[in-house]
N, C-alpha and C positions, 0 to 999 in steps of 0.2 A: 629688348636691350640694344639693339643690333639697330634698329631702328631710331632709338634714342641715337645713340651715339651717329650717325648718320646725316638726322637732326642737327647736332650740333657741330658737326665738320662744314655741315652746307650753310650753316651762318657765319662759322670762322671763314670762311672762305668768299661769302659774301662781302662781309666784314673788309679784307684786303681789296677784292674789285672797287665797290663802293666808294673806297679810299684815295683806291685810281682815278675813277672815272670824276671823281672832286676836282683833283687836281687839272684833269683836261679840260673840264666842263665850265670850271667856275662856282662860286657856292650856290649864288641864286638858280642856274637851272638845278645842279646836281639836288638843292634841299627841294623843290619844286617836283620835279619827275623820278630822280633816283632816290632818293631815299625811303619814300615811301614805298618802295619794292621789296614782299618777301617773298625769300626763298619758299617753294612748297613741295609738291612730289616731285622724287628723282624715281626713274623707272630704268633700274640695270641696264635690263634684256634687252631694251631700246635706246637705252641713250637718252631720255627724253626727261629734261628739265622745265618747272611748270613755275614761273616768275607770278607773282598776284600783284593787284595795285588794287585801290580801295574803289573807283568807277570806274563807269565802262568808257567813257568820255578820258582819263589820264589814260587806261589800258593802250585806248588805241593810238594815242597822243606816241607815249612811247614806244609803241610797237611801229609805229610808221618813224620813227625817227633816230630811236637809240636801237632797233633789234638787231641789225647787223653788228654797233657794240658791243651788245649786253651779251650775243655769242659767241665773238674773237674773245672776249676777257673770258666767260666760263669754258671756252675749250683751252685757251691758255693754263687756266689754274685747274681743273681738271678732263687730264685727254681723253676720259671716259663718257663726259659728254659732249653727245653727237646733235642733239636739237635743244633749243630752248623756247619754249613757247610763254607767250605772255600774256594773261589770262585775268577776268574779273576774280577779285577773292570772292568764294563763295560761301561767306558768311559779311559781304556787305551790306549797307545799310541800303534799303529799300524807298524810292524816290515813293513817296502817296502820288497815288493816280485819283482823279475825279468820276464820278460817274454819276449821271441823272438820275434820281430818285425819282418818287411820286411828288409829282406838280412842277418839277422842273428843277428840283431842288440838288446840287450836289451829296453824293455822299463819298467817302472813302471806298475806292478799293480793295480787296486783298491784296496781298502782296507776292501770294503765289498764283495772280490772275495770269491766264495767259499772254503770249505776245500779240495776239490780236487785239485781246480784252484793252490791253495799254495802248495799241494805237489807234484806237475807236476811243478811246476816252481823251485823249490828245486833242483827236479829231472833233470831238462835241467843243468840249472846253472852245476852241479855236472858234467854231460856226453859229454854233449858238446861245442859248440861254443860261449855260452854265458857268461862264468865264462874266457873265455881268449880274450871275445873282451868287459871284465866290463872297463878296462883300457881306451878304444876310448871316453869314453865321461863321466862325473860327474854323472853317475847313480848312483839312494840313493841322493844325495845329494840338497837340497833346495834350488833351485834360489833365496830365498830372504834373507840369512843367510851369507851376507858378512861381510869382515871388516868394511865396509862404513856405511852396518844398526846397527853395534857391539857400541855402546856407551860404554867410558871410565870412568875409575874413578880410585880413588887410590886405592880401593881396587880387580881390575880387571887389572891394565895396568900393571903391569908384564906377565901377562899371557896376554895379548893379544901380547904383544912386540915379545913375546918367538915364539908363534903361525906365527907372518907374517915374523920371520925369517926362520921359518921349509917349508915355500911358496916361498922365496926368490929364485932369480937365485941362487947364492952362496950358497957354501956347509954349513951348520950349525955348529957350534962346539961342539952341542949336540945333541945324538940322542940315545933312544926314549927321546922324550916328553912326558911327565905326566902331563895331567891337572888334579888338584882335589878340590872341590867343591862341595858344597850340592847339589840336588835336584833345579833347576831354574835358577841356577845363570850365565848361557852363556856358559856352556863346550861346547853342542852340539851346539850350536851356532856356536861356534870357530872354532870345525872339521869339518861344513861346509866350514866356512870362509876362512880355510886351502885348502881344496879341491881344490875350487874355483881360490882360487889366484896362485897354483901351475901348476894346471890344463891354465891359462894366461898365467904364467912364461915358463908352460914348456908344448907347445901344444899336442905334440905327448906320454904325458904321459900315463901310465897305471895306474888307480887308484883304492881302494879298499877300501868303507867305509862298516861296518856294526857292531854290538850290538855284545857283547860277546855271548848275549844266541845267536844270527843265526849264530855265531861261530861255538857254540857247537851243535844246531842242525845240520848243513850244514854238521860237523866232522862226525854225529853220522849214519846222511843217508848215507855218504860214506863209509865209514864204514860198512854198513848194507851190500851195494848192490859192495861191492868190487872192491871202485872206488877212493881208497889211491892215489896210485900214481899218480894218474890224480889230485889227490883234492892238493896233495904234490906240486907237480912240477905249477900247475897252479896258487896257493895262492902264491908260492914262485918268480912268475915270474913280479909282482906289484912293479912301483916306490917309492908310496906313498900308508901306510897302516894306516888307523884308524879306530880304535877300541872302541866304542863306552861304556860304563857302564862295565868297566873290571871286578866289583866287582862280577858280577855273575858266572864269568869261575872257580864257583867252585865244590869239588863234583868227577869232571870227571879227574882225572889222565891220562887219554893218550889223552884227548884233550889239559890238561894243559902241554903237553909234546909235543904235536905237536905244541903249539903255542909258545913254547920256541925255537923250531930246527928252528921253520917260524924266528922268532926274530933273531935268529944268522945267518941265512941264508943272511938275509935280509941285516944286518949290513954289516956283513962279503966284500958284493958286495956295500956298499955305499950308499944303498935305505934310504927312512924316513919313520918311526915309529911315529907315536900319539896315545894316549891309555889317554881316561876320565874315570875317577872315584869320585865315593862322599864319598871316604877316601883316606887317602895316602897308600902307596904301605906294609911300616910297617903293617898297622891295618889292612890288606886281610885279610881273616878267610877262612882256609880251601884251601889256594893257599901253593904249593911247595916254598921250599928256593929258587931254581936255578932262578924259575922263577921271586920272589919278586927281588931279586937280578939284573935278568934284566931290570923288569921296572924300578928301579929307579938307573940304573946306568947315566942315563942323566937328564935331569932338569926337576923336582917337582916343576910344579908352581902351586901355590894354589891362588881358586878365593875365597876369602874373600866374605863375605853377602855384598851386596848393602848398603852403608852409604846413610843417606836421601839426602845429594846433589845430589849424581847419581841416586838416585830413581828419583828427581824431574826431574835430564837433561833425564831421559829414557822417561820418560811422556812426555816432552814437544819436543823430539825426534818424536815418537810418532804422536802429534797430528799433525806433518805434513804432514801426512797420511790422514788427515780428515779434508782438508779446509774449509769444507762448514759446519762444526759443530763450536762454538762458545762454549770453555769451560773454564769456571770461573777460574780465580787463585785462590781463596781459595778451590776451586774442587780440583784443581793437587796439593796445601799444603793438601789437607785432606787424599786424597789418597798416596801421598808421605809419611807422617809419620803415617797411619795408617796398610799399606800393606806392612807391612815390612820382612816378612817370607821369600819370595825371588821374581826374576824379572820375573818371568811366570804368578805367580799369582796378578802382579802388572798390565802387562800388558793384559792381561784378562780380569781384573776390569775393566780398561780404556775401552776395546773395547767393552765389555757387559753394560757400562755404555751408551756408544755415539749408540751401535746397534739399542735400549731400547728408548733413544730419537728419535733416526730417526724412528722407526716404530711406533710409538705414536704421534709423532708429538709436545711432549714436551720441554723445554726447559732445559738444565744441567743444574744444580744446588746443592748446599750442601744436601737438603732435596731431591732430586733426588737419589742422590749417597748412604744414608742413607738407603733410602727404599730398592732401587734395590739391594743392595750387602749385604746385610746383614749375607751371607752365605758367603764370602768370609772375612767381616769382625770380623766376631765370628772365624772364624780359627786360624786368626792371632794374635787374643786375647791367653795367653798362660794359658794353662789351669792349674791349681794347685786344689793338692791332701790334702784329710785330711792329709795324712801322712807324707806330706811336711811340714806343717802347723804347726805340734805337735812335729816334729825333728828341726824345728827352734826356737819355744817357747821356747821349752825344754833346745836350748843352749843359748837361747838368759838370761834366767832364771839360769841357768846352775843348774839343776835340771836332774834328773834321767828322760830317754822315760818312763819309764813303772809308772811312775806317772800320766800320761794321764789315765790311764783306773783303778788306785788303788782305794782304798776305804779310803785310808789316806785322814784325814779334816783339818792338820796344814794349819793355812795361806798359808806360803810361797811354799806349793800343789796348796790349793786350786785356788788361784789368777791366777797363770800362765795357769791351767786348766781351767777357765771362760775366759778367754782369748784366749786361743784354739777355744773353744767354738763359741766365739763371731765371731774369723776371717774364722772359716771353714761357719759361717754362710753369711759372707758377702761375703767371695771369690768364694765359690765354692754354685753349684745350688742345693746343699742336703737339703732334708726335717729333720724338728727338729727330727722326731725318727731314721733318718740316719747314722747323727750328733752323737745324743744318743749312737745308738751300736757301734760306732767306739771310745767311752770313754769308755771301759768296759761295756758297755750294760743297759746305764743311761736312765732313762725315760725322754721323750722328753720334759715335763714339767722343769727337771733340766735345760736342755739344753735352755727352753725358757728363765727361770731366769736368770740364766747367762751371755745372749744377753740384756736381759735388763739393767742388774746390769753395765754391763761392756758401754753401750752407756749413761749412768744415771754419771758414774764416771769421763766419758772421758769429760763430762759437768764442772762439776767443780775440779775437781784433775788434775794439769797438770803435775805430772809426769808421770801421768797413760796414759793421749792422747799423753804425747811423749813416750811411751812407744809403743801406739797401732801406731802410724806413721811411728818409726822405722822402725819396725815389717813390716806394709806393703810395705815398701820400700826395704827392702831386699826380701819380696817374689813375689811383683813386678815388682823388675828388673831382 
């Protein structure tokens, strides 16, 4: 419990830094580097704060450039921490490595191979026969990531439309394709589904799927060990190229230059192009013109968040995978409009939901789904900041910000300030003296009165509970 609640102080508190560091930063870095930063273990005894980022390519991104920030703001907001280290999450997704087979042939690596195992398989790919027979077969790519498992909906079926024409026999009238989309919502999906169907369409293809950052590493060891040409002529020789999270090819100027000459090369002879990203080609931070220029000289298709109809048809998609499980419809309504952040974390829920029965022996149910996911459904709950809180009062009042923390006692202060008060107390999980120092540094006694006063009012005054309704209705949607 003690841990729970811990848990949730170090997000509330992340929450306000995060909110900081926007405003210093600007959106495009802040959504870029900071945002994707969770909090993870705090260690008392030590002091010691463990920040994750989702690869080891952003980790160190930020670690060389925001870590002296990201420790002045957590010893700021809490003086109890003395170090903050900033660390791969370890539960990231795992880059496919290459490895010779029998006759020359790549196959997939594990994922828990060592770190030599990864830089011998770099090292083949780059020297020899493996980086020019990646084309013989769908290496990287997921046998179970086709169009057929891809569920539609209106906010995805342009982009998948776009996707099984880039597959097609027939030549495209667009090329590259840009998928863009947040974090979950089917890119990678799609550039397998691509793969796959091209790889049908057109047997003898050469294909080449992988992540910006094994882009740029792959450049960087060629480059080390003096083996351009080879990495040139052999990335250049691929039918069909995708490119998986383009937004990280940043940073590196002659990788971001060799992958422009690959791009015109490519075209120039007719090949197809696919490049995901979770922004559009405009909002790159840190990419060259020529190059923004090329990816979006062909079609930007953007996947839209899952609307709750396609959440419900991805579910019940879904459980046809799992006949011998018996799952309630109000289960697949609960989870359809509660998991709504994107379709990874929807269908994860599902499959931690029905793993969870079947090794128990219990049966699905609403109070099933309840218990078990409570980590995934506090996520998708959207977090709000005192200082959300008191920039909407504020306009909603249309009253000055810095009447939040003044010493001024006119009514038309006081009121929308107990009001503040009231919703940072219901919305967000701060203790009354928390609450307090973010008013000018009020005693947490003010802060109780004011919760009271303002649930005492909303009783009988009904301008005041449409006022407090409003209110939550705009910082709840």
């Amino acid at each position: 419990m003690e841990e729970d609640q811990e848990a949730v102080n170090l997000a509330a508190d992340w929450a306000d830094i995060s909110q900081g560091l926007r405003k210093d930063l600007g959106h495009q870095a802040h959504s870029q580097w900071i945002k994707p930063i969770q909090p993870g273990n705090y260690c008392k005894e030590t002091g010691t704060l463990d920040l994750y980022l989702p690869t080891e390519f952003s980790a160190n991104w930020v670690a060389d450039r925001f870590a002296d920030r990201l420790s002045l703001a957590w010893k700021i907001a809490r003086p109890d921490v003395r170090h903050v280290r900033i660390l791969v999450h370890p539960g990231r997704r795992q880059l496919p490595e290459l490895r010779l087979g029998s006759g020359g042939r790549p196959n997939s690596a594990p994922a828990n191979d060592s770190a030599q195992g990864s830089a011998d398989s770099i090292a083949a790919v780059l020297q020899g026969e493996a980086f020019a027979a990646l084309g013989q077969g769908p290496v990287g790519i997921d046998a179970s990531q086709t169009f057929t498992s891809f569920v539609t909906g209106q906010s995805n079926v342009l982009a998948c439309n776009a996707a099984q024409r880039m597959s097609a026999t027939e030549t495209p009238q667009f090329s590259p394709l840009y998928l863009k989309g947040a974090t979950g919502q089917g890119k990678t999906h799609l550039l397998h589904a691509i793969g796959h169907a091209y790889l049908a369409n057109h047997p003898h293809a050469r294909i080449f799927y992988c992540s910006a950052e094994r882009f740029m590493v792959e450049f960087v060891q060629a480059l080390r060990q003096n083996q351009m040409i080879e990495f040139k002529s052999r990335l250049r020789g691929f039918d069909l190229l995708l490119v998986d999270d383009i937004q990280f090819i940043i940073g590196k100027a002659s990788a971001q230059e060799e992958l422009l000459y690959t791009i015109d090369a490519l075209l120039q002879e007719g090949k197809r192009l696919v490049f995901a990203a979770d922004r559009a080609p405009q909002a790159l931070d840190g990419v060259e013109p020529r190059l923004l220029s090329r990816l979006s000289m062909g079609l930007v298709a953007d996947i839209q968040p899952a609307d709750i109809e396609l959440r419900r048809s991805i579910l019940e998609n879904r459980l046809g995978r799992f006949a011998s499980v018996d799952v309630p419809a109000d289960v697949i309504e609960f989870l359809a409009r509660t998991i709504n952040r994107n379709v990874r974390e929807l269908v994860g829920g599902l499959n931690k939901l029905i793993a969870y029965a079947q090794l128990t022996g219990q049966a699905v149910s609403l109070q099933l789904a309840e218990e078990q996911l409570t980590d995934i459904l506090s996520a998708n709950r959207r977090r709000i900041t005192i200082d959300e809180i008191q920039r909407t009062v504020c306009q909603f009042y249309r009253i000055d910000r810095t009447e939040m923390s003044s010493k001024r006692r006119a009514r038309a202060v006081v009121r929308p300030r107990q009001v503040a008060m009231y919703l940072a107390k219901v919305l967000t999980p701060r203790s009354y003296p928390e609450i307090g120092r973010k008013f000018g540094g009020r005693d947490h006694s003010t802060v109780i009165h004011a919760v009271r006063l303002i649930e005492e009012l909303r009783t009988r005054d009904a301008d005041m509970d449409g006022d407090v309704r409003s209110l939550l209705r705009q910082l709840e949607s």
